[in-house]
C-alpha positions as YAML, in Angstrom:
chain: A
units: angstrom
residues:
- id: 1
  name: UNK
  ca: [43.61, 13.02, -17.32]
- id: 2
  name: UNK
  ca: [42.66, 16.11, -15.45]
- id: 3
  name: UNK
  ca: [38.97, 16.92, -15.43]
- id: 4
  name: UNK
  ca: [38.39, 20.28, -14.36]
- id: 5
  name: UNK
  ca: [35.24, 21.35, -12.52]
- id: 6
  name: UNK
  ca: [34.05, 24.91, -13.04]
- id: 7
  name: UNK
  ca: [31.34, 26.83, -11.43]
- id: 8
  name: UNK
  ca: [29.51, 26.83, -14.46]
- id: 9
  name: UNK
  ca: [29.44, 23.12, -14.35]
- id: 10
  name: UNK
  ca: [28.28, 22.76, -10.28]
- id: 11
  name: UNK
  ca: [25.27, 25.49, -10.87]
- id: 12
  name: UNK
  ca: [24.25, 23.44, -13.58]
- id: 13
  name: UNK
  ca: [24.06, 19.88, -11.81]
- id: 14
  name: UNK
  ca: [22.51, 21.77, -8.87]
- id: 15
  name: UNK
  ca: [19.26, 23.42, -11.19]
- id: 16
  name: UNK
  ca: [19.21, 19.99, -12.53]
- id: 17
  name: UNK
  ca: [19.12, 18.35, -8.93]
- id: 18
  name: UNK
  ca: [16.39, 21.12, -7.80]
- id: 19
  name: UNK
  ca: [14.27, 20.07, -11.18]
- id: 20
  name: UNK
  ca: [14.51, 16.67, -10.47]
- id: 21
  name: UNK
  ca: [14.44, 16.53, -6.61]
- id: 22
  name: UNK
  ca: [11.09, 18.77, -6.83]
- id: 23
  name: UNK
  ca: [9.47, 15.99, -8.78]
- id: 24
  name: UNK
  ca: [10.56, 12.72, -6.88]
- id: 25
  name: UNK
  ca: [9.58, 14.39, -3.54]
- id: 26
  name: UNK
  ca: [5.94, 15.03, -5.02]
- id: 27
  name: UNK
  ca: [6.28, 10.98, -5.61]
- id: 28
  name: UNK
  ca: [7.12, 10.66, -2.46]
- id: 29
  name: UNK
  ca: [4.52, 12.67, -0.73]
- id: 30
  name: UNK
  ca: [1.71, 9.79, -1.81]
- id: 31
  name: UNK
  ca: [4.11, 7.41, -0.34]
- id: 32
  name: UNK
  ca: [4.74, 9.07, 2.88]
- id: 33
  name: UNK
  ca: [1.31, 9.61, 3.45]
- id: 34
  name: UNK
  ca: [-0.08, 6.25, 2.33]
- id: 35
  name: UNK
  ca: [2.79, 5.01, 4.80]
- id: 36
  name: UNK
  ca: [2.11, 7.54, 8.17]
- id: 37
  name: UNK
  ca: [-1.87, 7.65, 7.14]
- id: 38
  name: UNK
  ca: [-2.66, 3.64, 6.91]
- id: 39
  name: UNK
  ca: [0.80, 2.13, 8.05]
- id: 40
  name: UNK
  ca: [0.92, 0.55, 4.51]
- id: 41
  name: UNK
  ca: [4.63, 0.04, 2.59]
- id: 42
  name: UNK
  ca: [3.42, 0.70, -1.37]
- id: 43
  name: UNK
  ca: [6.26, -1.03, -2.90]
- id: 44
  name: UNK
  ca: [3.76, -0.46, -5.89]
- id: 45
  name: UNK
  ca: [3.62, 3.26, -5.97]
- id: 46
  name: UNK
  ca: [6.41, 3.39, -8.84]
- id: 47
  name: UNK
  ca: [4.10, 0.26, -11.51]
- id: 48
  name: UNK
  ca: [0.70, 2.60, -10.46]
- id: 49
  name: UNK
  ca: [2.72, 5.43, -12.12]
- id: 50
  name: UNK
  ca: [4.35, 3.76, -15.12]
- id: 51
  name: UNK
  ca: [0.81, 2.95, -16.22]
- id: 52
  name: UNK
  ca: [-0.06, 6.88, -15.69]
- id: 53
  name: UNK
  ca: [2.50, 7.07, -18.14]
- id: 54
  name: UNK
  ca: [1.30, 4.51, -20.65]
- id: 55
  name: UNK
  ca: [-2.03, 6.47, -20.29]
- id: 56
  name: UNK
  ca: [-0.43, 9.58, -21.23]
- id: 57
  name: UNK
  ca: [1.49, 7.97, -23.77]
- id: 58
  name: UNK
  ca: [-1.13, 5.90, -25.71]
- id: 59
  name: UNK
  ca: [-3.83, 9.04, -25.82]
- id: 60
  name: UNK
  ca: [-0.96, 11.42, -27.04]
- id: 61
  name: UNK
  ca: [0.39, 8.74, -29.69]
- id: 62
  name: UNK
  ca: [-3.32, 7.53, -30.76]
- id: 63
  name: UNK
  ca: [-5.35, 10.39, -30.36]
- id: 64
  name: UNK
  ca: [-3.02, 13.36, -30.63]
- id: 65
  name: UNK
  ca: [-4.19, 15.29, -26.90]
- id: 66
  name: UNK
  ca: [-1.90, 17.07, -25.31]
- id: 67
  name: UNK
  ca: [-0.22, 15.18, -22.97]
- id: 68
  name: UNK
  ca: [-1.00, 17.95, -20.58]
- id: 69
  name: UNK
  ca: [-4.47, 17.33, -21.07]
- id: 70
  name: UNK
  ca: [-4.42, 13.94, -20.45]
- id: 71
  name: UNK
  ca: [-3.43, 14.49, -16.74]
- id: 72
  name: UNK
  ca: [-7.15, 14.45, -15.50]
- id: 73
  name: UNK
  ca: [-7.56, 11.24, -17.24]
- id: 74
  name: UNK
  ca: [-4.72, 9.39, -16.44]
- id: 75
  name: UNK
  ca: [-5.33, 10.64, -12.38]
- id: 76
  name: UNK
  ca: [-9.14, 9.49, -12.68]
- id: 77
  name: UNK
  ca: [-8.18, 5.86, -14.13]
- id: 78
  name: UNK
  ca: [-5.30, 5.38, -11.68]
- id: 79
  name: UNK
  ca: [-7.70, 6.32, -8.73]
- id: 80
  name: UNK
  ca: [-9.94, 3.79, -10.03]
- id: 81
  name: UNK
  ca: [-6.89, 1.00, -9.97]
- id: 82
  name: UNK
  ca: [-5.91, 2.14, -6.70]
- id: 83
  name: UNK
  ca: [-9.42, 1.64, -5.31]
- id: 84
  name: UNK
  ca: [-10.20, -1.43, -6.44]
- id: 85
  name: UNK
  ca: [-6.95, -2.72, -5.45]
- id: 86
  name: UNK
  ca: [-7.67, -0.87, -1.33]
- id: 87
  name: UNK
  ca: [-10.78, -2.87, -1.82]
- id: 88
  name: UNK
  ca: [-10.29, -5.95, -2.71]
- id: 89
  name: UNK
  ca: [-6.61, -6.97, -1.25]
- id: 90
  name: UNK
  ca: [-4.57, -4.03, 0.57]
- id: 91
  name: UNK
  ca: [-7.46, -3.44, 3.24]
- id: 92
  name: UNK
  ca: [-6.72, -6.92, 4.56]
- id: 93
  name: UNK
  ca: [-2.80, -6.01, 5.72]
- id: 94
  name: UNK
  ca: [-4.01, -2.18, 7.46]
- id: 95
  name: UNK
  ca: [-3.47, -3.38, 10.79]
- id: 96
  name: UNK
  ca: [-1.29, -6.17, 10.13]
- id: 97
  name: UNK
  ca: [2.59, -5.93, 10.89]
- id: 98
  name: UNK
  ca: [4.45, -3.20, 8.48]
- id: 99
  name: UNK
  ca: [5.87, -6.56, 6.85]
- id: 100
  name: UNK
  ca: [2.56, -8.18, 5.40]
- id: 101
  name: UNK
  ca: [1.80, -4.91, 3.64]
- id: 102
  name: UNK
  ca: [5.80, -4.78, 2.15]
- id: 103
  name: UNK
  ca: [4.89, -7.99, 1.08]
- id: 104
  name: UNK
  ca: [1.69, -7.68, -0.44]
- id: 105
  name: UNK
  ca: [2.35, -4.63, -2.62]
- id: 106
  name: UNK
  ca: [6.12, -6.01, -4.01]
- id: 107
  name: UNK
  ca: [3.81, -8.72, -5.30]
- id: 108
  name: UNK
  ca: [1.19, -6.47, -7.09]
- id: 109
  name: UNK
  ca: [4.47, -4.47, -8.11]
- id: 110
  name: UNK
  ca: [5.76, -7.67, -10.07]
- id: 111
  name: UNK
  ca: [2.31, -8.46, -11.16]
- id: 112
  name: UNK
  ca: [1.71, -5.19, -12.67]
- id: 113
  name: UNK
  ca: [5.49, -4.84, -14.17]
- id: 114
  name: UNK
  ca: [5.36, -8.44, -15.76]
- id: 115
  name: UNK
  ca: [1.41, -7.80, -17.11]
- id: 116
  name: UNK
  ca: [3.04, -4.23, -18.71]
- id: 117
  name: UNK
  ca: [5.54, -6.04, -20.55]
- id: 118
  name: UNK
  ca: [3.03, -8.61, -21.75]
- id: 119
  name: UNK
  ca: [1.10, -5.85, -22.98]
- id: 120
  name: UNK
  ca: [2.96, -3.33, -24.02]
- id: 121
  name: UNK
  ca: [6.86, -4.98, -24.37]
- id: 122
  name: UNK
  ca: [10.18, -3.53, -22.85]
- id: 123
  name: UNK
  ca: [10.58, -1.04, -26.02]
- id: 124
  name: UNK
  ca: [11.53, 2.40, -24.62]
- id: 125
  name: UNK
  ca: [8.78, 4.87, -25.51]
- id: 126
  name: UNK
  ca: [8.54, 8.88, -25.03]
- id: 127
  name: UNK
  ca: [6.65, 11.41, -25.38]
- id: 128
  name: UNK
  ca: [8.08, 14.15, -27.87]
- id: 129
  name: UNK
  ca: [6.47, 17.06, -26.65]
- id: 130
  name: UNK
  ca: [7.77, 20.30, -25.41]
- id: 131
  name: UNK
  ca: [11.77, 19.54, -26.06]
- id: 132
  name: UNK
  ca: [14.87, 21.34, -26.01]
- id: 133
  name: UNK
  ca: [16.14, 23.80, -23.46]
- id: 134
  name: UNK
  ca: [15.57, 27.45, -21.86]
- id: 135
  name: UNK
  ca: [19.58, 28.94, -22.07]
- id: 136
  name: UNK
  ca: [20.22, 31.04, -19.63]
- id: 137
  name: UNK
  ca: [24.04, 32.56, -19.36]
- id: 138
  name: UNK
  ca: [25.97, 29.24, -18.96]
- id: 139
  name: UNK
  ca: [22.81, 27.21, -17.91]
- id: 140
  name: UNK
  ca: [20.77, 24.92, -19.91]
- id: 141
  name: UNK
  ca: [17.16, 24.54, -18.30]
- id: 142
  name: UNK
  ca: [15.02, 21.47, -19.54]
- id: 143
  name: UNK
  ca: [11.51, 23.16, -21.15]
- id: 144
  name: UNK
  ca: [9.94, 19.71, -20.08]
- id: 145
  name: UNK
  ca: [11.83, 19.46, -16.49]
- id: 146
  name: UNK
  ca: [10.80, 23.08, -15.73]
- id: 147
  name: UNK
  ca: [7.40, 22.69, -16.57]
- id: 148
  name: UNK
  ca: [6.98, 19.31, -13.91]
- id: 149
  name: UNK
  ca: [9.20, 21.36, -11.00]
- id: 150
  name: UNK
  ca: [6.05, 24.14, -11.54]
- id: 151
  name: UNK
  ca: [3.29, 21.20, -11.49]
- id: 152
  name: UNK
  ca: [5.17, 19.51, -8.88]
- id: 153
  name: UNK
  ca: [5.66, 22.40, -6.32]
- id: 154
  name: UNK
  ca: [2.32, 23.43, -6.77]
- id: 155
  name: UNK
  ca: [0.83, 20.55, -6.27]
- id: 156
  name: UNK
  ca: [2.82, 19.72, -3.17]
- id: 157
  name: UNK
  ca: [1.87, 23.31, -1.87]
- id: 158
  name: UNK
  ca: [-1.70, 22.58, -2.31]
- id: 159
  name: UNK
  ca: [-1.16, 19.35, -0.44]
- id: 160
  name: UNK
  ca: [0.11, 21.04, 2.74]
- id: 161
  name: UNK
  ca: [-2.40, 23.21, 2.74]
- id: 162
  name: UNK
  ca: [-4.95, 21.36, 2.41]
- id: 163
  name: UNK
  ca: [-3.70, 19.15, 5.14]
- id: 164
  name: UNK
  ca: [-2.79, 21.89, 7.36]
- id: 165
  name: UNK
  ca: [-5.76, 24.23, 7.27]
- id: 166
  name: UNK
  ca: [-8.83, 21.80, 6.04]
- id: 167
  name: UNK
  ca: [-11.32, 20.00, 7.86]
- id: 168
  name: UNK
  ca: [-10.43, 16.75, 6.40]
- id: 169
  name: UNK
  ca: [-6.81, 16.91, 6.40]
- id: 170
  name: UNK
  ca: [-6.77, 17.76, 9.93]
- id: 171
  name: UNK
  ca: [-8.58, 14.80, 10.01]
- id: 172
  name: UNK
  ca: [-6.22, 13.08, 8.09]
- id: 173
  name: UNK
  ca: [-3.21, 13.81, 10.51]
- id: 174
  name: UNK
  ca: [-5.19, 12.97, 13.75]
- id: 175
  name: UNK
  ca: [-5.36, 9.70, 12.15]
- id: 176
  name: UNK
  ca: [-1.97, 9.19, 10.87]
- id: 177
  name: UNK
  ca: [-1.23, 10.42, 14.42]
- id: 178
  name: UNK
  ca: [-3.19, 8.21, 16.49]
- id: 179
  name: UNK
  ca: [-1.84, 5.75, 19.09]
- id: 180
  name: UNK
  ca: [-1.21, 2.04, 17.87]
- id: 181
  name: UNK
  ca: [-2.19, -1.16, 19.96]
- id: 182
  name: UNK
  ca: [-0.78, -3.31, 20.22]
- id: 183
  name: UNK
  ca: [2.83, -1.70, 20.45]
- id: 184
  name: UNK
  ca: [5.12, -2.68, 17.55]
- id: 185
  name: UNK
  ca: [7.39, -4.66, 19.65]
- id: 186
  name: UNK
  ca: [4.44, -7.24, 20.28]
- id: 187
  name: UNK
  ca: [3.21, -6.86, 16.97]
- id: 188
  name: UNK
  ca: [6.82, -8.22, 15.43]
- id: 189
  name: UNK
  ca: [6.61, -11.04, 18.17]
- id: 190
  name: UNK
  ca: [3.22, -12.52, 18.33]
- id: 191
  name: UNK
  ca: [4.05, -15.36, 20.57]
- id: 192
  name: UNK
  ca: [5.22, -12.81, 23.47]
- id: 193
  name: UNK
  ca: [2.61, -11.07, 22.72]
- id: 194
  name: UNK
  ca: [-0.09, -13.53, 24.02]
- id: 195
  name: UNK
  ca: [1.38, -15.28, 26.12]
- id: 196
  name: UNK
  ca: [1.89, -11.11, 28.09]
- id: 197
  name: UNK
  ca: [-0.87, -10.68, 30.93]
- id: 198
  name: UNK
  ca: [-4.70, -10.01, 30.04]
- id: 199
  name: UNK
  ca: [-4.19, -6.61, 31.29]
- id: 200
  name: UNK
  ca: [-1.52, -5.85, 28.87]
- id: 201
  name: UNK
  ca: [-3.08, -7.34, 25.66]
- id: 202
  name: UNK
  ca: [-6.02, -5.30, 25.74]
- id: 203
  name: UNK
  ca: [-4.36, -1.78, 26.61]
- id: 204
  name: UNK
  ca: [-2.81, 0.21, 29.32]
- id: 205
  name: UNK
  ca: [-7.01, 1.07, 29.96]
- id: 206
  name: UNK
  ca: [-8.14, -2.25, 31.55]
- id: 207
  name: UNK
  ca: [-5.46, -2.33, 34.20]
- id: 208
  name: UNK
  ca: [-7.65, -1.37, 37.19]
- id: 209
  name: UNK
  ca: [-4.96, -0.95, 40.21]
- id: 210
  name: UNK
  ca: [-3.82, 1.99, 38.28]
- id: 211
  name: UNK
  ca: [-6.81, 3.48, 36.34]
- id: 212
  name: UNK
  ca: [-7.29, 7.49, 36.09]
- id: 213
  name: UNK
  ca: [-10.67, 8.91, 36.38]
- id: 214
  name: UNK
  ca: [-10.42, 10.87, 32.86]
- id: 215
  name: UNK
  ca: [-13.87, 11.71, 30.77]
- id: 216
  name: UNK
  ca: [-15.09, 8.42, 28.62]
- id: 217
  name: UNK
  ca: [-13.21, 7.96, 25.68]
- id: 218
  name: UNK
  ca: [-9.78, 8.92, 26.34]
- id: 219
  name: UNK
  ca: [-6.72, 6.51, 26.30]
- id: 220
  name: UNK
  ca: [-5.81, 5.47, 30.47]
- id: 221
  name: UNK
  ca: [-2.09, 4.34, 30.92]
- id: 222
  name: UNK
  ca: [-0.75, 2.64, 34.34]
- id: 223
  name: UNK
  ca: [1.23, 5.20, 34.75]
- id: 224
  name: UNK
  ca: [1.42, 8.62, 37.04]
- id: 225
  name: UNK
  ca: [2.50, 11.08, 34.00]
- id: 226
  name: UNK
  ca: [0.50, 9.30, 31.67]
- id: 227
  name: UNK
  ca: [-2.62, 10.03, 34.50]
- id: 228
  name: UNK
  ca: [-1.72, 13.08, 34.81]
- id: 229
  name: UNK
  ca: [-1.62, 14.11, 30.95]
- id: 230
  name: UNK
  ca: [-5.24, 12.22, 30.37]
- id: 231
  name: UNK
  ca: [-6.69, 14.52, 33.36]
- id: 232
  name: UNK
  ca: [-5.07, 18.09, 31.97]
- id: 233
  name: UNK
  ca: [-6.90, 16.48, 28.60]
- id: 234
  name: UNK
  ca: [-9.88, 16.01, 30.08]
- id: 235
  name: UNK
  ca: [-9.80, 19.38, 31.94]
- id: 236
  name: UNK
  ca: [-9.25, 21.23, 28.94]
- id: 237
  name: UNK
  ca: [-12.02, 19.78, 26.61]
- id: 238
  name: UNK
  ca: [-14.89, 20.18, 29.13]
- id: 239
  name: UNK
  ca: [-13.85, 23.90, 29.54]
...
């Protein structure tokens, strides 16, 4: 059996694709900054936003709001989840090896997904809302699909700029940005690690035979470049 492809066909998987790809990368921007902000692997990002969708769900098929509406709501009651789970179990595994985080949040990810079925059972539910399809020439475009690519891109545009041109998302990136001690080498083998001279342990600073005479505060390394770069730092913020 011959299956032949047509043009038709390939535009249509690739506006699907674009629809699609708009929205997971908006899912992934929470994960790539939880991961490059904290050093934290959510393995739970995808439970936190099944129960968005139960939220939206259960106020459109109880109460009869728009599930459009419902997006404040289901965003404030997530960020209240997410806190109290920062505060009570993820802020122990910040500076711990990338591992003990991975491990931590599979485990809330099995929690939640088992507690959801208890609760709500493995029944497939939608939300009928805003169905059928834009046709346009030989394409088909999803009414529902278009409508998150527009959410999704502008949400992820707001995102860069706020991180980009804001006080607190500069803030954001210096952090996500900042150097790690100990190195991940010695953080993946502990024993090493402490058995390594004093010197090393507590930073390239503390080595005295090669210190650099930079302003307080800045990072010293035993090394000529890394001397070199600290002074041209220090040069340039006291002018």
């Amino acid at each position: 059996m011959n299956v032949v492809i047509t043009p038709a066909m390939v535009g249509q998987v690739v506006i699907s694709g674009l629809l699609s790809g708009t929205l997971y990368a908006m899912v992934a921007l929470g994960l790539a900054l939880i991961f490059g902000v904290m050093r934290v692997i959510n393995i739970a990002h995808g439970p936190m936003l099944m129960l968005g969708a139960y939220a939206t769900f259960f106020l459109y098929s109880a109460f009869g709001v728009n599930p459009y509406l419902t997006l404040p709501v289901s965003m404030a009651a997530l960020f209240v989840i997410g806190m109290l789970l920062e505060r009570t179990l993820v802020f122990r595994v910040v500076d711990a090896p990338e591992l003990s985080s991975l491990l931590l949040t599979f485990g809330i990810s099995i929690a939640v997904v088992n507690l959801a079925q208890l609760a709500f059972t493995s029944d497939l539910r939608a939300v009928e809302f805003l169905t059928g399809s834009f046709v346009v020439g030989p394409f088909a475009v999803s009414k529902s699909r278009l409508v998150a690519f527009v959410f999704a891109a502008i949400i992820s545009a707001a995102v860069f700029v706020f991180l980009r041109n804001t006080k607190l998302g500069k803030a954001i990136r210096a952090t996500g940005s900042r150097p790690r001690w100990p190195p991940p080498a010695a953080r993946s083998s502990p024993s090493s690690w402490r058995s390594s001279p004093r010197w090393a342990r507590s930073g390239p600073s503390s080595r005295s035979s090669s210190s650099c005479s930079v302003a307080p505060g800045t990072i010293r390394a035993p090394s000529s470049a890394a001397c070199s770069w600290a002074s041209s730092s220090s040069s340039r913020r006291s002018s």
